[in-house]
N, C-alpha and C positions, 0 to 999 in steps of 0.2 A: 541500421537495424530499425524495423518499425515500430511505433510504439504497439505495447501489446491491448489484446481489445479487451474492452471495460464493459462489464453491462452491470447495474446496479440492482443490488438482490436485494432483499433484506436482512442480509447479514452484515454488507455493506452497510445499510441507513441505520443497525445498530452500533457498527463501530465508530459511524460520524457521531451519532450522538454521544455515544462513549469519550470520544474525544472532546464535543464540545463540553462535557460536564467534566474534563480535566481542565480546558481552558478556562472556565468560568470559574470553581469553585479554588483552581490553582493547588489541583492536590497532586502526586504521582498515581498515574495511571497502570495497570498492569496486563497486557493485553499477550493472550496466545493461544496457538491451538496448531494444530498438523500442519506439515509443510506442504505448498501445492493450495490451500484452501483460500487464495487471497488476501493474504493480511499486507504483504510487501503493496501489490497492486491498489490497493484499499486507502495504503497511506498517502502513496502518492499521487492520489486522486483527491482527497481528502486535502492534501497539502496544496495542489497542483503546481509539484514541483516539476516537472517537466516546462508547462508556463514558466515559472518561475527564473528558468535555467534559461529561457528567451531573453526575455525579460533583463536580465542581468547582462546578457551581452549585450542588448541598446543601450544599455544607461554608461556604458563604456565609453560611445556617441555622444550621441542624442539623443532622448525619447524623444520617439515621435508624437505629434499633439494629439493624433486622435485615437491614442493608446487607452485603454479603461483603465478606470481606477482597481489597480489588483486587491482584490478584498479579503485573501486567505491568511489568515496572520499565524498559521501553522511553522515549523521551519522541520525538514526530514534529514535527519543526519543517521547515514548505515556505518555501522561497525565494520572497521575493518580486522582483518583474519588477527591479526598483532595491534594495539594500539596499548599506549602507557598511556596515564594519569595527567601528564604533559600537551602531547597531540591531542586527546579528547576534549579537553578544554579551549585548545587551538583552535581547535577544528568545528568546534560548535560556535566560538565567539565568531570566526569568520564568516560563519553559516548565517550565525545572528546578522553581523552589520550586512552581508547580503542582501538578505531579507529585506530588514530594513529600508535600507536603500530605494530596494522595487516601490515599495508601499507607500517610502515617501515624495519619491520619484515621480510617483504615475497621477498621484496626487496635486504634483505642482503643477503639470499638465493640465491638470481638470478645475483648478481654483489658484486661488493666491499664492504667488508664487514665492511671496516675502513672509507670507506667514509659515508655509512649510519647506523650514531650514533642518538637513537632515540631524545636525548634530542637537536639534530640539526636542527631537520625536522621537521615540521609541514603541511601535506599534507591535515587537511580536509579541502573543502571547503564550504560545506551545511549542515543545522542543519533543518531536517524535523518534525516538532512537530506535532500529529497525537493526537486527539481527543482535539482540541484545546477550546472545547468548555468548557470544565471545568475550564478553567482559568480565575478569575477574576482580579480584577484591581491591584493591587498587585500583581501578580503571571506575570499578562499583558508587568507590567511595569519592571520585570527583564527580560523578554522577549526582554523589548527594551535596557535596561541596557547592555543584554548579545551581542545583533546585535551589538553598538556601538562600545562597547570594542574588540568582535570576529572580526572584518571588512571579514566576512563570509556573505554566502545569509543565508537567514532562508524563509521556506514555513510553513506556518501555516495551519494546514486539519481542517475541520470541516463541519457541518451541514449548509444548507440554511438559512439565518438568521443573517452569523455572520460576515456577511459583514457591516450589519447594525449596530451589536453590536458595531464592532469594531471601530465605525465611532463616536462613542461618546468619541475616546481616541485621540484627535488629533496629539497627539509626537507620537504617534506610527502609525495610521491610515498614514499620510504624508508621512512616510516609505516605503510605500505597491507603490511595483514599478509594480507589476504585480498579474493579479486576474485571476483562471482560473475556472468556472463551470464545474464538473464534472457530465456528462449526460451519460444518461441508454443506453443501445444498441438501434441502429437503427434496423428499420423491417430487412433491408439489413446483417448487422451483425449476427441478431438473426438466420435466417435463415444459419448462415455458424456454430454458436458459439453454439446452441441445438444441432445439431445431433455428434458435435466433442466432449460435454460433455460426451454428453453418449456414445462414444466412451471409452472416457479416463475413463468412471464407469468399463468400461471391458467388453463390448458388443460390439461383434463385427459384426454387423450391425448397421453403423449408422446412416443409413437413418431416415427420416419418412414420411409417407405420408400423404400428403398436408391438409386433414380430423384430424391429431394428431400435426402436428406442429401447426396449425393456433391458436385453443386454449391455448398451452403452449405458444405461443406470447401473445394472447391477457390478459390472467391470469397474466401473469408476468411482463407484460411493456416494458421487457428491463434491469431487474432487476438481474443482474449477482448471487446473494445472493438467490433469490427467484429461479432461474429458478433452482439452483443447487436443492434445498430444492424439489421442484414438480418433479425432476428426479428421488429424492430420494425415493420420498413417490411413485412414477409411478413405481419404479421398484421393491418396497415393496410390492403392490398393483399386481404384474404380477407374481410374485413368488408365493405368497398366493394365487391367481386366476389360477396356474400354465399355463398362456397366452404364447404362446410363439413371440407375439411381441407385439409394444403396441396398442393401439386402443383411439378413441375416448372417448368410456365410461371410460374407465382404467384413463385419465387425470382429467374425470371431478371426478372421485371416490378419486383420489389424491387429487384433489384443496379442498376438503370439509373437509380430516383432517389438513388443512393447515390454520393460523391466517393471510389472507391475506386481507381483507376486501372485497367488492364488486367490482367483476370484470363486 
């Protein structure tokens, strides 16, 4: 599967910062908003756990020496569909000494190698937990167990809604030193962020004119997930019609095989 494409909005560079001010101040973090708007993609960019997931398989080896020093001290741990109080703790501590590892690994590459002993160093400093919403009270409450013991930040992702959820858990709720909404592109954005997609699809015209953009803004919202999805089926849609660019009729021909509801 290819990794999917990234282009930095400024909804992006406020959830970094959002994140760094969990890292820093080491408070819990509470980040959400609509599904599709980027928050999953966001983290792990932000983390770059993909790197990461490299990364860990050389150090299985060898690092190689003229590897960089990995400098993201993030670690992204997704909920899975089931997980008890048990496995979550598991499963972040192993995520931890992963992490770990990379950071201190890539390091001894780059300097002294007697000075950076891994079981000396403990470099992560955020634990981003990414589909937060499977977690119930139990699974919540090692959540809070793992913040007090880590004296790390943690950002908790999830859906609209679980702000409020979380507000019936008051030892943990009290925690939440910072909350960030995550929203859809602006008209503004969308207009710079459509015609760079389809760029980065491998067309190299990326224009549109103003009769073809307008509907892929208003079909989509804003919806970084959606808009990808309508480029998709618009450029399925122009190949089959062999069009050689896109058109108005060509979007609305796309949005109809798409489950998008009423636009």
């Amino acid at each position: 599967m290819s990794d999917p494409i990234f282009i930095e909005t400024q909804e992006h560079r406020r959830f970094a910062e959002f994140c760094d001010a969990c890292r820093h101040y080491r408070y819990i973090g509470l980040c959400y908003g609509a599904p599709g708007v980027g928050k999953t993609v966001s983290a792990e960019t932000y983390s770059a756990w993909r790197q990461l997931r490299t990364l860990s398989d050389l150090t299985r080896t060898v690092m190689p020496a003229t590897v960089d020093v990995f400098a993201h001290h993030a670690l992204l741990y997704t909920v899975p569909v089931t997980v008890s109080p048990g496995q979550l703790a598991r499963d972040i501590s192993d995520l931890r000494m992963q992490l770990n590892y990379v950071l201190v690994s890539t390091r001894r590459v780059q300097a002294d190698q007697a000075r950076w002993r891994i079981a000396e160093h403990d470099l992560v400093e955020l634990i981003i937990i990414d589909e937060a919403d499977r977690l119930g009270a139990p699974p919540l409450e090692q959540v809070r167990d793992v913040y007090d013991r880590s004296h790390l930040g943690v950002v908790l992702v999830g859906m609209p809604g679980i702000e409020r959820r979380l507000a019936r858990y008051p030892q943990l709720y009290s925690r939440i030193g910072f909350v960030h909404h995550f929203r859809p592109l602006s008209v503004a954005e969308m207009r710079q962020v459509v015609p760079r997609l389809w760029g980065e699809m491998g067309h190299e015209d990326e224009s549109f004119a103003e009769d073809v953009l307008l509907p892929i803004m208003r079909i989509t919202g804003g919806n970084f997930r959606l808009i990808q999805r309508l480029l998709s089926q618009l450029e399925r849609i122009m190949a089959i019609n062999r069009l050689p660019g896109a058109t108005k009729e060509a979007v609305e021909t796309a949005r109809i095989s798409l489950i998008i509801g009423a636009t």
